[in-house]
PALORO-334065 format. One record per residue: residue in one letter; z, y, x of N, C-alpha, C in turn. Coordinates in steps of 0.2 Angstrom, whole numbers, plus 5000, padded with zeros to 4 digits. Example, Ala and Ser with C-alpha at 12.3 -4.5 7.8 and 13.67 -1.06 7.14 Angstrom:
<sites>
A503949725066503949785062503949845066;S503549895064503649955068503950005064;
</sites>
This chain:
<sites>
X545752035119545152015116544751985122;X544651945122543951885126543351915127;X543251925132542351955132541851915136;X541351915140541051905144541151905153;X541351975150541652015158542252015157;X542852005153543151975155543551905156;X543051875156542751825159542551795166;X542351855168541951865174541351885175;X540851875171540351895172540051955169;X539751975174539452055173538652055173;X538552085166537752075163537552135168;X537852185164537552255169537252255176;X537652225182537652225186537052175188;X536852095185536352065184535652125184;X535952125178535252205176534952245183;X535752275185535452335192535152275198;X535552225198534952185204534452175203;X534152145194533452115195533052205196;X533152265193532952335196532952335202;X533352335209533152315214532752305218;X532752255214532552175219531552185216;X531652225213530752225208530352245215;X530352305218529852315222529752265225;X530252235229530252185234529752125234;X530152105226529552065225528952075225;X528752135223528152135220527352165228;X528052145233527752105241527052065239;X527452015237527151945236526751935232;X526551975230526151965224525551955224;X525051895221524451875223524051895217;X523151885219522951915212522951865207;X523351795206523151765202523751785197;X524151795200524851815195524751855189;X524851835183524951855177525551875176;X525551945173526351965169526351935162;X527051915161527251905156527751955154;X527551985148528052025147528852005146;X529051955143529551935140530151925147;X529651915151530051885155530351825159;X530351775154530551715153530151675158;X529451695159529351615164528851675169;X528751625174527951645179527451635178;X527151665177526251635177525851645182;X525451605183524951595188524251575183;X523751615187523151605184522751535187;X522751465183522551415186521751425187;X521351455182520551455185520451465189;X520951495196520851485204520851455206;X520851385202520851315204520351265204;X519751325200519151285198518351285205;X519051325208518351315216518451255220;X518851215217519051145219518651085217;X518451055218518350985218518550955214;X519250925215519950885216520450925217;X520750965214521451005215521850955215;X522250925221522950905221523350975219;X523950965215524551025216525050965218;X525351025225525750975229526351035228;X527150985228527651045226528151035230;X528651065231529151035236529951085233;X530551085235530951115233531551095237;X532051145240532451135245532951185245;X533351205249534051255248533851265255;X534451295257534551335263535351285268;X535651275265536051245266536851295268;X537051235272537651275274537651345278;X536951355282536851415284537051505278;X536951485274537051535269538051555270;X538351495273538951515275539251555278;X538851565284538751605290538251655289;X537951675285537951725281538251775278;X538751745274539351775272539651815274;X540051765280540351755284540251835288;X539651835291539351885296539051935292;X539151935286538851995280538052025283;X537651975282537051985285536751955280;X536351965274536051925268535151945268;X534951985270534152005273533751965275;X533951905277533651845281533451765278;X533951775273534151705274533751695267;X533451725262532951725258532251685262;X532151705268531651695273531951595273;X532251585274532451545279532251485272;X532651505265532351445262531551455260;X531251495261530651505260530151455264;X530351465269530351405275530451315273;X531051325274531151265269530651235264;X530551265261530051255252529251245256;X529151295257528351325257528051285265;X528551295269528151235274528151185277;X528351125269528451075269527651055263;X527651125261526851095258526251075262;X526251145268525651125272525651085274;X526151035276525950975280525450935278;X525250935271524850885270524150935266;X524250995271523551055271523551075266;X524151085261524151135256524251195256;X523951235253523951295251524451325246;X525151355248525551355246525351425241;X525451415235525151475229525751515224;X526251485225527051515222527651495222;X528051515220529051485220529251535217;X529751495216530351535212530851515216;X531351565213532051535216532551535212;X533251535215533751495210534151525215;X534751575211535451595215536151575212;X536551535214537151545214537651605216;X538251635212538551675216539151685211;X539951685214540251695212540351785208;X540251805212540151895207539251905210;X539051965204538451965205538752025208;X538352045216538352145217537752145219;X537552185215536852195215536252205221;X536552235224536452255234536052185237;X536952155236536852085241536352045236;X536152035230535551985226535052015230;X534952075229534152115230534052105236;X534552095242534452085249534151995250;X534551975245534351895245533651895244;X533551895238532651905234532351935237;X532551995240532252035246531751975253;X532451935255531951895259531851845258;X531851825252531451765247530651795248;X530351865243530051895244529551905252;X529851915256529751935261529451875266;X529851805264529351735265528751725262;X528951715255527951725250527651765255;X527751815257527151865258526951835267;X527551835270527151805275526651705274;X527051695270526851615268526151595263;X526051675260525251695257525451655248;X526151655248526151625241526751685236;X526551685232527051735227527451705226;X527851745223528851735223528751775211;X528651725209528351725202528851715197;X529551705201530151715196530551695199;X531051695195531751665201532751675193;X533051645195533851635190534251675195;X534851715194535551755196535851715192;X536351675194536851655188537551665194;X538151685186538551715190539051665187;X539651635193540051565192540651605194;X540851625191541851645194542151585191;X542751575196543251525195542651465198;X542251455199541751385201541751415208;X541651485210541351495215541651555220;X542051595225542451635228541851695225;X542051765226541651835225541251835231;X541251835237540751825241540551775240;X540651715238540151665240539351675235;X538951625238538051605235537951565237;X537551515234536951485237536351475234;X535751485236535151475233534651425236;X534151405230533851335232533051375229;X532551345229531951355226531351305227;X530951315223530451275220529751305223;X529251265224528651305227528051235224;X527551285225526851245221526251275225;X525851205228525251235234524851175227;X524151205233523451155231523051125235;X523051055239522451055241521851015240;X521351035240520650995239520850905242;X520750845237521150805239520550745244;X520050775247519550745250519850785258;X520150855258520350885264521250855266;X521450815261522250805261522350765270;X522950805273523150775278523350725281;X523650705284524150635285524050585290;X524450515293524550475294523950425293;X523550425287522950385288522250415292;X522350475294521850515297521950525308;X522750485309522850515314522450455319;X522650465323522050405328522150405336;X522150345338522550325345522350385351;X522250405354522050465361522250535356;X522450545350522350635347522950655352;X523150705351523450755356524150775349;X524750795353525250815348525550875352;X525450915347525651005349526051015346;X526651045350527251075348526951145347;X527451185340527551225338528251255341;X528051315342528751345344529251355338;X529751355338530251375335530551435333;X530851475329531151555332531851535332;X531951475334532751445335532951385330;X533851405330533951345326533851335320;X533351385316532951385307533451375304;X533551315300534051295294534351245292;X534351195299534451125300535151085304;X535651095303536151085307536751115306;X536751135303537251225302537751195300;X537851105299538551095299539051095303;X538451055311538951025315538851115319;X538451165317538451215321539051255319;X539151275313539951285310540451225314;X540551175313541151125316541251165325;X540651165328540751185335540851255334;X540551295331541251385331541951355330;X541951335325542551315322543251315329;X542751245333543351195336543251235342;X542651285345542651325353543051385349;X543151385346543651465341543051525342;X542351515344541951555345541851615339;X541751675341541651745337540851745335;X540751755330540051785330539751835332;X540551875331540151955335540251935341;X540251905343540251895352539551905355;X539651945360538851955364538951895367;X538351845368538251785371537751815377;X537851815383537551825389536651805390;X536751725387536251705385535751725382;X535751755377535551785370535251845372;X535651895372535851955374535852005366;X536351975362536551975357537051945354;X537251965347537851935347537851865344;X538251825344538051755344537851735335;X538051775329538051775325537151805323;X537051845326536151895324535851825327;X535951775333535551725336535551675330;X536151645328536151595323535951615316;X535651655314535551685308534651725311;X534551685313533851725317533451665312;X533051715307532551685302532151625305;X532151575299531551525299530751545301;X530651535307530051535306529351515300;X528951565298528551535294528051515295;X527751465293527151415299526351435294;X526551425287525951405283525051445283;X525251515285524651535288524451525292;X524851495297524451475305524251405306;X524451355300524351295301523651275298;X523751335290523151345288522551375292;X522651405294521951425299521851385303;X522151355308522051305313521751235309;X521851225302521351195299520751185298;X520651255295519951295292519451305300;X519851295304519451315309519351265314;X519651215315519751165319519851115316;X519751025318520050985316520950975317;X521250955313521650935309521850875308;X522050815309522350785309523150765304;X523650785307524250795302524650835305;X524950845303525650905304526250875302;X526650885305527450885303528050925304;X528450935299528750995297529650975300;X529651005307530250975310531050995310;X531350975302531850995299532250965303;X532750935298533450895298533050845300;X533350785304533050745307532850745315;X532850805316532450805323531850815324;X531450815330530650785332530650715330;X531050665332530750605333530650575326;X531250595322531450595315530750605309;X530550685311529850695306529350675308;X529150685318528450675317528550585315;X528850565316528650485317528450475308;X528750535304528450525297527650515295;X527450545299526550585300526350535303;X526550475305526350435309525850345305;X525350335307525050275303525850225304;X525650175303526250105307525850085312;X525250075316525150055322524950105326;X525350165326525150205331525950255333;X525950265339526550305341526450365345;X526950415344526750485347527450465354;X526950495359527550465366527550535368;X528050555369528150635371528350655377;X528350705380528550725384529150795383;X529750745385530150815386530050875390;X529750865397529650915401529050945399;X528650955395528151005392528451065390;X529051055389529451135385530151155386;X530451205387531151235389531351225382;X531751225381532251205377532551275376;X532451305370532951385371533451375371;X534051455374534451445377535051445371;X534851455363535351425358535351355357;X535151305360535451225360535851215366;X535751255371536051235374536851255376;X536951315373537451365371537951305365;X537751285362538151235356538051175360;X537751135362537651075367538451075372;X538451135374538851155379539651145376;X539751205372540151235368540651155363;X540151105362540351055358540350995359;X540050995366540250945369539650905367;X539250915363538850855358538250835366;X538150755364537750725367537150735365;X536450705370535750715369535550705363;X535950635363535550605357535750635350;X536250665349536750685344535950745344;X535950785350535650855348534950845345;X534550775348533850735346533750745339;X534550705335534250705329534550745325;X534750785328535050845321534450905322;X534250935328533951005328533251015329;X533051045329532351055331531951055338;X532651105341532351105349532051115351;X531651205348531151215352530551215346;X530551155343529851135338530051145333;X529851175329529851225324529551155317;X528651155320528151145319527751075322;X527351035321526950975326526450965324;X525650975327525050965325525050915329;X524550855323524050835326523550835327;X523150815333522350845335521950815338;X521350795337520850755343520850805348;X521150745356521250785364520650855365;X520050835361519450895364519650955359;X520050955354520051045354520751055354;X521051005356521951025359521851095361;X521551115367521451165372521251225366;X520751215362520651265356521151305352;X521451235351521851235343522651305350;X522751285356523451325357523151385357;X522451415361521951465359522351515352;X521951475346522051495342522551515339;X523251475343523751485338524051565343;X523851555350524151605354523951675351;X523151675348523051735345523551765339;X523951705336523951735331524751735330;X524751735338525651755341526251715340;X525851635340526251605341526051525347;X526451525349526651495357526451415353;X526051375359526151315357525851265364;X525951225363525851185370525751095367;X525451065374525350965373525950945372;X526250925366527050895367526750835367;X526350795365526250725367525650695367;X525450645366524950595365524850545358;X524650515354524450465351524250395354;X524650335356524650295357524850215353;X524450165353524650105350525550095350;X525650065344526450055343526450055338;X527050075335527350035329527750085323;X527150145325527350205320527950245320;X528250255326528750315330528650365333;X528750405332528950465340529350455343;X529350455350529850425355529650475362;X530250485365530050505372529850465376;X529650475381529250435387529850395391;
</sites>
């Protein structure tokens, strides 16, 4: 006889993970969140929208990528929740949104309940530090589409900002200052040519890397940093300019997105070390400058724009609140690039 289970899929099992995974979420929870009993959707309380003016809702929606491979792979799944959270939510603040919910979306070839909870765990754990709630989220179970440990998951996020305070490229202007944002490594941009280079140096992940002083798998699975309350306050508190969220593409790649078309960010490589996971895969893969330019972050997580007189403020600010930043460049006449010097 044909059933569901077997089939593949396991209801129960579904069942113990969303039990789990409840406290976790309930991290992230903000006061506007409405329960819905049934289930079925998220609610968010929109009259907290009526201290606005002009509520822009700005949304964004993203995966994790191949890094979720290595994941697996390294049976390490606490983090990587974190990583796409990253992804989604601090792609809002760029343009000074206040990031207010997401959900998420899981693939997996077998559900066990553990490893979901551990996922939505640090799905969870991003809202909470990103100041936005985690307001629902899909487990779908694919056997035969998908191996028993495999996953992937993507999700969806919704900010607001006042559309008179909106950030950007029309607000930046020739002398401002361009601050790098630290990094916490290689975030979730790259992981393909970073797998290709394990692959071809036959490298271990449990390998202690001298480097690190760890093993080379804990360093490449080292969570995304999350920007959005620190971007936000450096707003509220200081002029602002624009931001840019330095994914796939590189530095030169995003900030030049931020950029008017008659002005250019001229950089200085020598403002910042370059930590010692690029240079570890640089090494290991043989990969040239320019290859490393445009696939990783390097360092810059993050890139504010800023009028030069509270540059000196705004790294103040961001030191207080434990996070590292320096002049990576200037605002000069050109033709809407970021470029090294």
């Amino acid at each position: 006889m044909s059933t569901y289970e077997a089939a593949g899929v396991d209801i129960e099992a579904g069942e113990r993970a969303v039990e789990l995974m409840k406290d976790k979420v309930a991290r992230s929870r903000r006061p506007e969140v409405v329960d819905d009993a049934s289930g079925f959707a998220g609610l968010f309380d929109a009259s907290a929208l009526l201290r606005y003016k002009r509520p822009l809702l700005a949304t964004s929606t993203d995966g994790v990528g191949t890094k979720v491979m290595l994941a697996q792979q390294y049976g390490k799944h606490d983090t990587i929740g974190v990583d796409l959270v990253g992804m989604v939510l601090d792609d809002l603040v760029v343009c000074g949104a206040e990031p207010l919910f997401m959900t998420d979306y899981i693939a997996c070839g077998k559900v066990v309940p553990e490893r979901i909870a551990e996922i939505v765990g640090g799905v969870a754990e991003g809202c909470r530090l990103a100041g936005a709630a985690l307001v629902g989220g899909e487990t779908a179970e694919h056997p035969g589409a998908m191996g028993a440990d495999e996953y992937d998951l993507a999700g969806a996020g919704t900010g607001v900002v006042e559309a008179d305070a909106m950030l950007g490229p029309d607000r930046v202007r020739e002398g401002d200052v361009v601050l790098g944002l630290a990094s916490s490594g290689v975030h979730s941009n790259g992981y393909s040519l970073v797998r290709h280079v394990i692959k071809q140096a036959g490298l271990s992940l449990d390998a202690e890397v001298p480097e690190f002083g760890r093993p080379l798998g804990e360093e490449l699975l080292e969570p995304t940093r999350i920007y959005s309350l620190d971007c936000l306050e450096l707003a509220r508190t200081l002029e602002v300019h624009a931001y840019a969220h330095i994914t796939g593409g590189g530095i030169e790649g995003n900030l030049s997105r931020s950029l008017p078309s008659h002005l250019d960010a001229l950089l200085d490589r020598s403002s910042w070390t370059v930590p010692a996971v690029f240079g570890v895969l640089a090494g290991h893969g043989g990969i040239e400058r320019q290859a490393m330019d445009r696939t990783f972050n390097l360092g810059v997580g993050m890139a504010a724009i800023v009028p030069a007189e509270v540059a000196d403020a705004a790294i103040e600010l961001l030191a207080a609140r434990g996070l590292d930043s320096w002049v990576l460049g200037e605002v000069v006449a050109g033709t809407g690039q970021a470029r090294y010097r």
